[in-house]
C-alpha positions in Angstrom: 1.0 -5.4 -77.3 2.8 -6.6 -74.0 1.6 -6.9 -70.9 2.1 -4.7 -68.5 5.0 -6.2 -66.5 7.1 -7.0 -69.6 6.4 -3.2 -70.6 8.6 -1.7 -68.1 11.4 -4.1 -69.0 11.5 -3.2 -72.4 15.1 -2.7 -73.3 15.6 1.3 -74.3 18.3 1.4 -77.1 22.0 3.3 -76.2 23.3 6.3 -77.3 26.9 5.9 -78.7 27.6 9.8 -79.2 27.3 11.7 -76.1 29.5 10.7 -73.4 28.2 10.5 -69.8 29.3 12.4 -67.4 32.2 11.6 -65.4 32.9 8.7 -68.3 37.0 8.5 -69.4 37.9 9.5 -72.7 37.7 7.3 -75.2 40.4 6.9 -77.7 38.7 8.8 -80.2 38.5 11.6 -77.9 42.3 11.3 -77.6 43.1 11.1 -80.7 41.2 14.5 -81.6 43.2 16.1 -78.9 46.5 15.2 -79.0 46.6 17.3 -82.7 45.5 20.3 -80.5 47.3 20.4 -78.6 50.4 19.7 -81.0 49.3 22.6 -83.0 49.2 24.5 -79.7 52.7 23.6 -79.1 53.9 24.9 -82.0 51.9 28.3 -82.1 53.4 29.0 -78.9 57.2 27.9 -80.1 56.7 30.2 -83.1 56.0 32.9 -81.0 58.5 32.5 -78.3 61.0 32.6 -81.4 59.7 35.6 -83.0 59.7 37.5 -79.8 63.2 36.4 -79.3 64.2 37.5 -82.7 62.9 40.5 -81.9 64.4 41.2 -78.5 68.0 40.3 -80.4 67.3 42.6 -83.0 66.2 45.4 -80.4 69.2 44.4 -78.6 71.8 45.0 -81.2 70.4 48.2 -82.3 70.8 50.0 -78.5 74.5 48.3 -78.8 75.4 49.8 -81.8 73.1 52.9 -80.3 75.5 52.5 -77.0 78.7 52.2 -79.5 77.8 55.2 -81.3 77.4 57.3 -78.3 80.9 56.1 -76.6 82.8 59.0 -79.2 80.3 61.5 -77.5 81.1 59.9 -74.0 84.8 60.3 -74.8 84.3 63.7 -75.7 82.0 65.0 -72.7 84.6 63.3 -70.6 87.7 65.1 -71.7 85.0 68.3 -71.6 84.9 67.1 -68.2 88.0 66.9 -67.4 89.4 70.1 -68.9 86.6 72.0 -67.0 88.0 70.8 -64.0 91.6 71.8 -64.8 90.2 75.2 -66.3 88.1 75.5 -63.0 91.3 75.2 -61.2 92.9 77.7 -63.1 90.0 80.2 -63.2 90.0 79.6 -59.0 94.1 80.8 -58.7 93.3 83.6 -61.2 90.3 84.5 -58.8 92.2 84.4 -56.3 94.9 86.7 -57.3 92.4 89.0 -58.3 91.2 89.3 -55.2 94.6 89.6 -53.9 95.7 92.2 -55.9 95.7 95.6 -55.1 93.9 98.1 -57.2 96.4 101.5 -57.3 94.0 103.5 -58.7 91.5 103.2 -55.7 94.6 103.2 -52.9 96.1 106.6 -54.9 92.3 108.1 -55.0 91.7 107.2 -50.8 95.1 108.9 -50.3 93.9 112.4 -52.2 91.1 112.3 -50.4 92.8 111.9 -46.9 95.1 114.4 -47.8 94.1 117.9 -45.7 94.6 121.6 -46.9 98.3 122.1 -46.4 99.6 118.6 -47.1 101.1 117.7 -50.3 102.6 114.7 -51.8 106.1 114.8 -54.0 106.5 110.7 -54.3 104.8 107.9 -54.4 106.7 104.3 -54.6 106.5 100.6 -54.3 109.5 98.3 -54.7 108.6 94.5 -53.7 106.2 94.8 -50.1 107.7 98.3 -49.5 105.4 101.0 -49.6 106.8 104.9 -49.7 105.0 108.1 -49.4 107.0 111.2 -49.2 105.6 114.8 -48.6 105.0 118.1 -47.3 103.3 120.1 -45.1 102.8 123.8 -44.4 101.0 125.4 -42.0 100.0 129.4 -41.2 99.1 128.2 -37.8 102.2 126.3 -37.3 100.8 122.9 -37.1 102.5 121.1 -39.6 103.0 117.8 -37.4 99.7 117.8 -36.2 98.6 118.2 -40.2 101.0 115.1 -40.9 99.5 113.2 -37.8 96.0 113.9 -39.1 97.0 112.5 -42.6 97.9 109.1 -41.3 95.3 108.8 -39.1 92.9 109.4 -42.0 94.7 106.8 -44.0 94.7 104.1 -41.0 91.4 105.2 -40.3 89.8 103.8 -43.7 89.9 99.8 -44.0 89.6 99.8 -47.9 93.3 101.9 -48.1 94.8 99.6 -45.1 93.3 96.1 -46.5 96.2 95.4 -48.1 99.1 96.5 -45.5 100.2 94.6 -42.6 102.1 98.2 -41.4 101.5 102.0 -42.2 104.1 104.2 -39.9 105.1 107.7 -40.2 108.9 107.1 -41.0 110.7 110.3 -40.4 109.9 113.9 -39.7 112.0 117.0 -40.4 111.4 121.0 -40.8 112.7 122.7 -43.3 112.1 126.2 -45.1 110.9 126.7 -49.0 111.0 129.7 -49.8 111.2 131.5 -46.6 108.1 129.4 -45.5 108.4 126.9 -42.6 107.7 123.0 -44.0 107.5 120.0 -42.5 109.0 116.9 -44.9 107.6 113.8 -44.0 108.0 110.0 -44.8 105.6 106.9 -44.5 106.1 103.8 -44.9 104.3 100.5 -45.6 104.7 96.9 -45.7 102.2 95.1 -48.1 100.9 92.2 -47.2 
């Protein structure tokens, strides 16, 4: 046993394996790590290339995708490109439909216009002339007025004049049928 003052000066032995804090590595220590992160390294490398393998091969498929769909692009554009000629078209033939003049409708205004007394014998149209010939007879001896009425009932209905720029009484002369007093009569047109 040692005396009291040597006690405290006893030398404690060191510890070799644990590191104190804020103490560099030692070489040992380096050596341990510089496998890890070598094997890191490499993990990552291996992926990067794998993902890139993969992003080429996603690539080429949408190419060959994007190839594959350029006959179907070439198609919807010449669709395209006939619609817009056909719409063209299908505008002019619209158009001329609208401009046309439906006889049927013009021939039914004009019997309906037409008053007791008043009768047609011709109806023609050569290029933008329009003629109507007819007569009239009359008890009351009003075979103008009859005549003038007529017309008026034509001009008088926007759906019959729509397609004339003109509608004039032409001539006017009596005449007897059958010892009756008539009235022939001529209008005429222009179409526009």
């Amino acid at each position: 046993m040692l005396p009291e003052e040597l006690r405290n000066r006893a030398v404690k032995p060191l510890k070799r394996d644990a590191p104190k804090a804020g103490a560099k590595p030692g070489a040992r220590q380096l050596i341990l790590l510089v496998p890890v992160i070598f094997i890191v390294l490499i993990i990552g490398h291996i992926f990067l290339a794998f993902s890139g393998m993969a992003k080429a091969s996603q690539l080429n498929m949408l190419k060959s995708r994007w190839d594959k769909a350029a006959s179907e692009r070439k198609i919807l554009e010449d669709f395209k490109n006939e619609y817009t000629l056909n719409s063209g078209v299908t505008n002019e033939m619209q158009k001329l439909l609208n401009e046309r003049i439906t006889w049927a409708d013009k021939l039914n205004r004009i019997s309906l216009a037409l008053p007791p007394g008043v009768w047609l014998e011709a109806i023609s149209v050569s290029g933008k002339a329009f003629l109507l010939e007819g007569k009239a007879a009359s008890l009351n001896k009003d075979e103008i007025s009859l005549v003038r009425n007529f017309i008026e009932g034509l001009k008088n209905k926007p759906d019959f004049t729509k397609n004339f720029s003109s509608l004039e009484l032409n001539s006017i002369q009596k005449d007897t049928v059958g010892g009756r007093e008539v009235v022939d009569f001529k209008i005429a047109g222009v179409l526009k």
